[in-house]
C-alpha positions as CSV (number, residue, x, y, z in Angstrom):
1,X,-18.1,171.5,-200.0
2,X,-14.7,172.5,-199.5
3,X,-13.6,172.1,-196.0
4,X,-13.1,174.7,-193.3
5,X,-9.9,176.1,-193.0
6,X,-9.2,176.9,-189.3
7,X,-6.0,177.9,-187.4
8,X,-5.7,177.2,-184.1
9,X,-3.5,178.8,-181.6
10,X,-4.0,176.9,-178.3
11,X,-2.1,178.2,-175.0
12,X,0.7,175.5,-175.1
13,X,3.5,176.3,-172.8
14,X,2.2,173.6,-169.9
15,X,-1.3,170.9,-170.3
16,X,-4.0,172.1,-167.4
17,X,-7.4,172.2,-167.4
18,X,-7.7,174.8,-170.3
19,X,-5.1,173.1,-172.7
20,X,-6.6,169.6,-172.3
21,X,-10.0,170.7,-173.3
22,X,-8.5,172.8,-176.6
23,X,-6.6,169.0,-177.2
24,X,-10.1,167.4,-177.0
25,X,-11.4,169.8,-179.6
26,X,-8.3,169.9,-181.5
27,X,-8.2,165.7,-181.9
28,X,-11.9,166.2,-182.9
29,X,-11.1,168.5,-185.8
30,X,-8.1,166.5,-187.1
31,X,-10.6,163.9,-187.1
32,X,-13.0,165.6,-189.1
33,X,-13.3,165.8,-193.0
34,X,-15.0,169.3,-192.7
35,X,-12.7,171.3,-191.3
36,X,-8.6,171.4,-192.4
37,X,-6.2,172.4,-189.1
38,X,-3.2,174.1,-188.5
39,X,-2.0,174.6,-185.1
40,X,0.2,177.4,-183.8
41,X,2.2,176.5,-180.4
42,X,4.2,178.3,-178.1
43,X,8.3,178.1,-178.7
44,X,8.3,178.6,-175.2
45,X,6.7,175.5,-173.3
46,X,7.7,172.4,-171.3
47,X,6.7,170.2,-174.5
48,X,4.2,168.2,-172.9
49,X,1.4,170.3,-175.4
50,X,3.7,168.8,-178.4
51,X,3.7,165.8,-177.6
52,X,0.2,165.2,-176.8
53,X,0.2,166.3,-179.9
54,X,1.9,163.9,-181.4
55,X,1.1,160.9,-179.3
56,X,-2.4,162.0,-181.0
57,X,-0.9,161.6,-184.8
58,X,-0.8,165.4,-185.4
59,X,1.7,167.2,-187.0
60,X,0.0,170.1,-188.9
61,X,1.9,172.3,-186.2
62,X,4.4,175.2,-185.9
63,X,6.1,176.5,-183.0
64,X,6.9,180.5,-183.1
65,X,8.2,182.2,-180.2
66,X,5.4,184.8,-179.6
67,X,5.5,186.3,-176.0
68,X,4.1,189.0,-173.9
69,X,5.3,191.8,-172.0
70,X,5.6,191.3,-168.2
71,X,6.0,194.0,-165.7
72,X,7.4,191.6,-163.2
73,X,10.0,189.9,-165.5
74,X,12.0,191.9,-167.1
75,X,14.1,189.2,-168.7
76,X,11.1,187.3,-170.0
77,X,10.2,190.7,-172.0
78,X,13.1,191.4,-173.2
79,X,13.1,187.8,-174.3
80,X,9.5,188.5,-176.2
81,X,10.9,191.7,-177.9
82,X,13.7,189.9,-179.1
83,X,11.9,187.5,-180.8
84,X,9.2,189.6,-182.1
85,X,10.5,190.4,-185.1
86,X,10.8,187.0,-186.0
87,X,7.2,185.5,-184.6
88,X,5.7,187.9,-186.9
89,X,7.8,187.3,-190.2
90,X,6.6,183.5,-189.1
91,X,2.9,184.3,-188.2
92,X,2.6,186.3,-191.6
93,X,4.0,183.1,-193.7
94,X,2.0,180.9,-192.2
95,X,-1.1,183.0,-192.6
96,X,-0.6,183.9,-196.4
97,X,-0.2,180.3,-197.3
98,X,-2.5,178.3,-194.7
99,X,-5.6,181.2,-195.7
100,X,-8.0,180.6,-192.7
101,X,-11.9,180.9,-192.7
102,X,-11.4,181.2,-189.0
103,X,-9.2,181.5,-186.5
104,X,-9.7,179.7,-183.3
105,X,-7.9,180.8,-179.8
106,X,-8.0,180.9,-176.1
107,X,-5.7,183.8,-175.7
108,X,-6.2,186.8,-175.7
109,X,-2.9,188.0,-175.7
110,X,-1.9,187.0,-179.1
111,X,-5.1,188.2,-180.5
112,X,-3.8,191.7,-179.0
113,X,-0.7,191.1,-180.3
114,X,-1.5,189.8,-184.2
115,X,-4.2,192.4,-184.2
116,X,-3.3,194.9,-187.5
117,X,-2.6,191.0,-189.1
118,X,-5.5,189.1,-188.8
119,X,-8.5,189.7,-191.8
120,X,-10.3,186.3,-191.3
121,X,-13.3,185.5,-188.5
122,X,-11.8,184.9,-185.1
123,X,-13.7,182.8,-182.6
124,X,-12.4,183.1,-179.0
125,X,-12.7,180.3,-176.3
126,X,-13.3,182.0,-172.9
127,X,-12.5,180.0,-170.1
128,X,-11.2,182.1,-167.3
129,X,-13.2,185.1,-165.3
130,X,-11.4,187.8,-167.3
131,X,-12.9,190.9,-164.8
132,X,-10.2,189.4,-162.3
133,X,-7.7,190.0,-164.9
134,X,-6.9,194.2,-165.0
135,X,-4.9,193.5,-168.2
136,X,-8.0,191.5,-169.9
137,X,-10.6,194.5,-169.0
138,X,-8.3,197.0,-170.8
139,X,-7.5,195.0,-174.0
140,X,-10.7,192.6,-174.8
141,X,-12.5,195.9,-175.6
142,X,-10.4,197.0,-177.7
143,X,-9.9,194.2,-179.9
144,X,-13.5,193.2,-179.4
145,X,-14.6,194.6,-183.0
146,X,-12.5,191.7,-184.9
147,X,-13.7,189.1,-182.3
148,X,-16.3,187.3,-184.6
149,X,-17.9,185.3,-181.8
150,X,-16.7,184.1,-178.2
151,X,-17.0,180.5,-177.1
152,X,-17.6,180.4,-173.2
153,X,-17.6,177.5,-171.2
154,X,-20.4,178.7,-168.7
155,X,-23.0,181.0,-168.5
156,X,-21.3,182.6,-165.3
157,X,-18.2,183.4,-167.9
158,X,-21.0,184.7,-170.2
159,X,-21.7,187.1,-167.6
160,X,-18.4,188.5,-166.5
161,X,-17.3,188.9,-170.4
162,X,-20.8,191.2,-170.4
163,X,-19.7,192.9,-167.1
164,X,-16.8,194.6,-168.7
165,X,-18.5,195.8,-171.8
166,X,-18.7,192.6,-174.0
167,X,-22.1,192.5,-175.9
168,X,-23.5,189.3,-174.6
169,X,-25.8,188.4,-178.4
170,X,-22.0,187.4,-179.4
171,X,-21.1,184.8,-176.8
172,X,-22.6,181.0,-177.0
173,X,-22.2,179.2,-174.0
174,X,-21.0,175.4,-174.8
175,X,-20.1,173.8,-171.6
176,X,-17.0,171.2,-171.5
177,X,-17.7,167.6,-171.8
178,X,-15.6,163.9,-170.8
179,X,-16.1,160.7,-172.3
180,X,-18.2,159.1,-169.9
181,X,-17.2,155.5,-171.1
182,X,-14.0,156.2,-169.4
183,X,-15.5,157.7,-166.3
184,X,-17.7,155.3,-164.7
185,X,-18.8,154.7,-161.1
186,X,-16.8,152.0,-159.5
187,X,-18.6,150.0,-157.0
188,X,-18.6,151.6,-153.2
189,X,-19.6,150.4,-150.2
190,X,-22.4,153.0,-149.2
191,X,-22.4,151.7,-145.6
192,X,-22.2,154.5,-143.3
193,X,-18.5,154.3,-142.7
194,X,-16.2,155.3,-139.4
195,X,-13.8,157.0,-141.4
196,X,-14.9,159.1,-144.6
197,X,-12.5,159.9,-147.6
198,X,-12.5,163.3,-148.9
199,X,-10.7,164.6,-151.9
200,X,-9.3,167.7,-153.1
201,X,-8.1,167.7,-156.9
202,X,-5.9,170.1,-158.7
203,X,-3.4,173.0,-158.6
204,X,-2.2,173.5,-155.0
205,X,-2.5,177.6,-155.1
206,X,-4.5,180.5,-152.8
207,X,-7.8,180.3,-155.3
208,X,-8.9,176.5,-155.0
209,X,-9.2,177.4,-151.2
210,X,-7.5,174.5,-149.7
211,X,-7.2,176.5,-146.3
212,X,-11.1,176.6,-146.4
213,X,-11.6,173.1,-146.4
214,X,-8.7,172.1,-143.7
215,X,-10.3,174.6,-141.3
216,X,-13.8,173.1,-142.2
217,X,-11.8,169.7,-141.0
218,X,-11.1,171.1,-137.8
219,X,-14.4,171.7,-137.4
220,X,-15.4,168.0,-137.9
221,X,-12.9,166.8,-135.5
222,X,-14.0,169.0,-133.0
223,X,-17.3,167.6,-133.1
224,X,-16.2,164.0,-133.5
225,X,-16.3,163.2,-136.8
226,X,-13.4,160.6,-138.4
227,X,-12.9,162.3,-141.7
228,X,-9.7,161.9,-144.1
229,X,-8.7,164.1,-146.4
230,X,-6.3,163.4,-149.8
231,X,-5.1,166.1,-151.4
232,X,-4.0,165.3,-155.4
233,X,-1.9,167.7,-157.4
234,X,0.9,169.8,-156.7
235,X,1.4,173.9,-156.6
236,X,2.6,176.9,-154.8
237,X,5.9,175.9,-152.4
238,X,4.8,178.7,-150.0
239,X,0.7,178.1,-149.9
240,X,1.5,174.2,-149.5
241,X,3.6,175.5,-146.2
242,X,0.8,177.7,-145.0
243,X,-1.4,174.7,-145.4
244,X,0.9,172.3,-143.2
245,X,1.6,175.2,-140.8
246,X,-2.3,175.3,-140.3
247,X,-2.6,171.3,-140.5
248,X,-0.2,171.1,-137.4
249,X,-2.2,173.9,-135.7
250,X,-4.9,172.0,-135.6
251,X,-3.3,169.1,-134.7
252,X,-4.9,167.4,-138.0
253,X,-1.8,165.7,-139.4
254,X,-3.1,162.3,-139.3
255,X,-6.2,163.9,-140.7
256,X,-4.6,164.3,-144.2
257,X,-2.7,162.7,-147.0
258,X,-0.6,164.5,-149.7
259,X,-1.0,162.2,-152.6
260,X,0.9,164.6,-155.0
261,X,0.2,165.0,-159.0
262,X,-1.4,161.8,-160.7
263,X,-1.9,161.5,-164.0
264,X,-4.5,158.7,-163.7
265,X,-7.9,159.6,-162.7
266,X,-9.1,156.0,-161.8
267,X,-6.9,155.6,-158.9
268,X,-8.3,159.4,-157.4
269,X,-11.7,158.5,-158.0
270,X,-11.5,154.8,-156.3
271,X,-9.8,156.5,-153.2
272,X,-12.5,159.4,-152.2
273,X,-15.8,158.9,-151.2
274,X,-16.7,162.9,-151.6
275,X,-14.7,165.3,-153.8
276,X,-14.8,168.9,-152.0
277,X,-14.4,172.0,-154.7
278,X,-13.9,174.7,-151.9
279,X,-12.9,177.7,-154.6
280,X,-12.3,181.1,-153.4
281,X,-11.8,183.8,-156.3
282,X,-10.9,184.4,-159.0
283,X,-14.2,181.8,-159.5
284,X,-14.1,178.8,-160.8
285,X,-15.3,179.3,-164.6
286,X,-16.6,175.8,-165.1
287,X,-15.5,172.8,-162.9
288,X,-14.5,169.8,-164.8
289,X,-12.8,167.8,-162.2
290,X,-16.4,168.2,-160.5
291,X,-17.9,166.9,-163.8
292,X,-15.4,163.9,-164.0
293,X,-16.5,163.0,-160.2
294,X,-20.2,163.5,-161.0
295,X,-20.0,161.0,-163.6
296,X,-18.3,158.3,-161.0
297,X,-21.0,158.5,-158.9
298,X,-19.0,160.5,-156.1
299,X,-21.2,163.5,-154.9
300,X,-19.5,166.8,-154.8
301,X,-19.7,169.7,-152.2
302,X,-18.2,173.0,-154.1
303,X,-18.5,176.8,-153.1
304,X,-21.4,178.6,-154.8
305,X,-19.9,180.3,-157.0
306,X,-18.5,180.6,-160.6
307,X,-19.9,177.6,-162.9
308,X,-20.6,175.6,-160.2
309,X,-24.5,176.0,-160.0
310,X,-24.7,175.5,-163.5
311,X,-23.3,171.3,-162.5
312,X,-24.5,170.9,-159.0
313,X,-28.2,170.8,-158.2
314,X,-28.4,171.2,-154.5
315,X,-29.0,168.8,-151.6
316,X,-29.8,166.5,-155.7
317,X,-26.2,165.3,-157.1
318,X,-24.2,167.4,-154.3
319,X,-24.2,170.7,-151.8
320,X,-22.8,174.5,-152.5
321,X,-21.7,176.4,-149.6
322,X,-21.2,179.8,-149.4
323,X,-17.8,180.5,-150.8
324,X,-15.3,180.6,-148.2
325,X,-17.9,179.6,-145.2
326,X,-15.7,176.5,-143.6
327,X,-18.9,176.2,-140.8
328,X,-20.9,175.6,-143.9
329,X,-18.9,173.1,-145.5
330,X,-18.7,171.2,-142.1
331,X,-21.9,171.3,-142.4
332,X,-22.3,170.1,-145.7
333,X,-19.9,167.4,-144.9
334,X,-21.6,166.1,-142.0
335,X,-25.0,165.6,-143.3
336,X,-23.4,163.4,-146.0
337,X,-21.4,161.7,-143.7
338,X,-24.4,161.1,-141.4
339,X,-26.6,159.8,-144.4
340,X,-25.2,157.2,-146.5
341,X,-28.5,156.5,-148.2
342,X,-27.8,160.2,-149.6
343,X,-24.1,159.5,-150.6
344,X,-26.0,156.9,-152.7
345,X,-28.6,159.0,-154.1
346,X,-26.4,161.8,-155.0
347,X,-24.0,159.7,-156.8
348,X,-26.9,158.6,-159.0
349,X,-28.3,161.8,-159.8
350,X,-24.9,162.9,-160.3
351,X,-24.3,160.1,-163.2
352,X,-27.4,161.3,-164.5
353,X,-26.5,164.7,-164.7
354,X,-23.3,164.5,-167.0
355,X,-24.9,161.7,-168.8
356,X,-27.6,164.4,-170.2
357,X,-25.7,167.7,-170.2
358,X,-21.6,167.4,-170.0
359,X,-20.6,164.9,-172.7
360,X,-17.7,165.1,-175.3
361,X,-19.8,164.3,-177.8
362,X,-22.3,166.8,-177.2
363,X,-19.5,169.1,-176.7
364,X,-17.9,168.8,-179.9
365,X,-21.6,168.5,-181.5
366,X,-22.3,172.0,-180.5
367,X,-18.2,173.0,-181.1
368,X,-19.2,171.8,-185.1
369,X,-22.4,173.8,-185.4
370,X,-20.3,176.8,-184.0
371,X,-17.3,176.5,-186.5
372,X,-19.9,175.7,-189.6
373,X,-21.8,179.3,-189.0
374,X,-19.0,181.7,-189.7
């Protein structure tokens, strides 16, 4: 059987959560003997996407400067109509002489965009809550006819594509997977300890609700609880100010520790006995750093909301609190703080949990099957 001819066009201008789970998928189809690849990329990026890429040995790639139109930026639009022209005259090249079976994308922008172009099967990864997105509720409908099939990483995403008009009999639901080789528990001391170390992990903006989970510190250290808290990753200049304007308020600066971005996960996950998801909206779609600290055997408290139920089994591998409730969270904290022998337990059944439903391999398994029926 002749292999399947897919195209990819990953969003590329920066690697976050959404580009390094397309890089998973993509290194799992260059691997593969059924399927033949190219990859469209961004011209515009900070070429960290490229050279993943290459660090990967891939180079069945081409860059083209396709951009959108931006009411707020006038000089990037002007920037995407000059180029235009040009991304198209490429697009149309490659496409004649590649000839895909597929296409496969997480962006609906292009899709808009290389709409009249495009005669093959398109499969669309989902991985954001497009109802929070006005631009996304007005186009997906529109270009929904060519949309063979859309990929969705949780059955909450599965439902918002159906709340603005998208039939749900076309969406399969595969939910992200890690490696869990390279994410396992390191040993803890589950003693009940005088000081417990939360952690917060990712993009420093108003949605992961980092203001929620300071003023559910204040809480604790009103009632006498030693808890410290590390923040990982990097963001917003003027949320991170709020934040330490609201630290100092509540006289919690030796409360918290900005650790800034760090590429390797190993020395987060030895440093935090609890990760704390406290997302506002938009929800989170999925939740992998949750999935990645599951698998370590640290328990996790996240708002309930977004994917999150679909990962954490309450008061079993961790705790949801309503989303933006900071007495809850306390709350949540607390009882794990006052229970070790939970801590414990929840790590386990956390381990468990990944073990038998967030794996790359099943992942990629169900990816496969997905590819194989257009």
């Amino acid at each position: 059987m002749k292999p399947k001819r897919v195209l990819v066009i990953p969003t590329s201008f920066n690697v976050f959560g959404a580009e390094t789970n397309m890089l998973t998928l993509i290194k799992a189809l260059h691997a593969s003997d059924d399927f033949q690849m190219h990859i469209i990329i961004s011209g515009w990026s900070n070429g960290q996407f490229e050279k993943e890429l290459k660090t990967a040995g891939i180079f069945c790639y081409s860059k083209i400067k396709l951009g959108w139109f931006y009411i707020t930026k006038p000089t990037w639009t002007l920037d995407s109509l000059v180029h235009l022209p040009g991304a198209y005259t490429q697009f149309l090249k490659i496409y004649r002489t590649f000839k895909p079976d597929v296409i496969f994308t997480n962006i609906y922008r292009y899709l808009f965009l290389l709409y009249p172009f495009i005669k093959c099967k398109i499969l669309y990864r989902v991985q954001d809550q497009l109802s929070a997105d006005w631009k996304a509720r007005w186009i997906l409908p529109r270009i929904d006819r060519k949309i063979s099939r859309y990929y969705v990483v949780s059955d909450f995403i599965r439902r918002d594509l159906m709340s603005i008009g998208i039939d749900g009999k076309k969406v399969s639901v595969i939910y992200n997977g890690i490696d869990v080789s390279e994410n396992n528990p390191h040993p803890r001391n589950t003693e009940k300890k005088e000081i417990m170390r939360l952690g917060i992990v990712g993009q420093i903006i108003p949605r992961k609700g980092h203001h929620v989970l300071i003023a559910a510190l204040g809480k604790l250290k009103a009632a006498g609880y030693a808890t410290l808290l590390e923040i990982w990753g990097t963001g917003d200049d003027d949320y991170m100010q709020q934040l330490k304007k609201q630290i100092q308020e509540l006289q919690l600066e030796d409360a918290v520790i900005w650790k800034g971005y760090e590429r390797d996960r190993n020395k987060i996950y030895q440093s935090i006995d609890v990760l704390i998801a406290p997302t506002t909206y938009p929800q989170e779609p999925f939740g992998l750093i949750v999935v990645e600290a599951l698998a370590r055997g640290i328990p996790v408290i996240a708002s309930n909301g977004g994917g999150f139920p679909e990962i954490i089994e309450q008061g079993k591998n961790g705790f949801l609190f309503d989303t933006g409730n900071a007495e809850e969270l306390a709350q949540c904290i607390e009882q794990i703080y006052l229970h070790p022998d939970l801590r414990k337990k929840m790590g386990e059944e956390g381990r468990k949990k990944v073990e038998q439903c967030f794996t790359k391999q099943k992942m990629i398994h169900e990816f496969f099957k997905l590819l194989e029926s257009f």
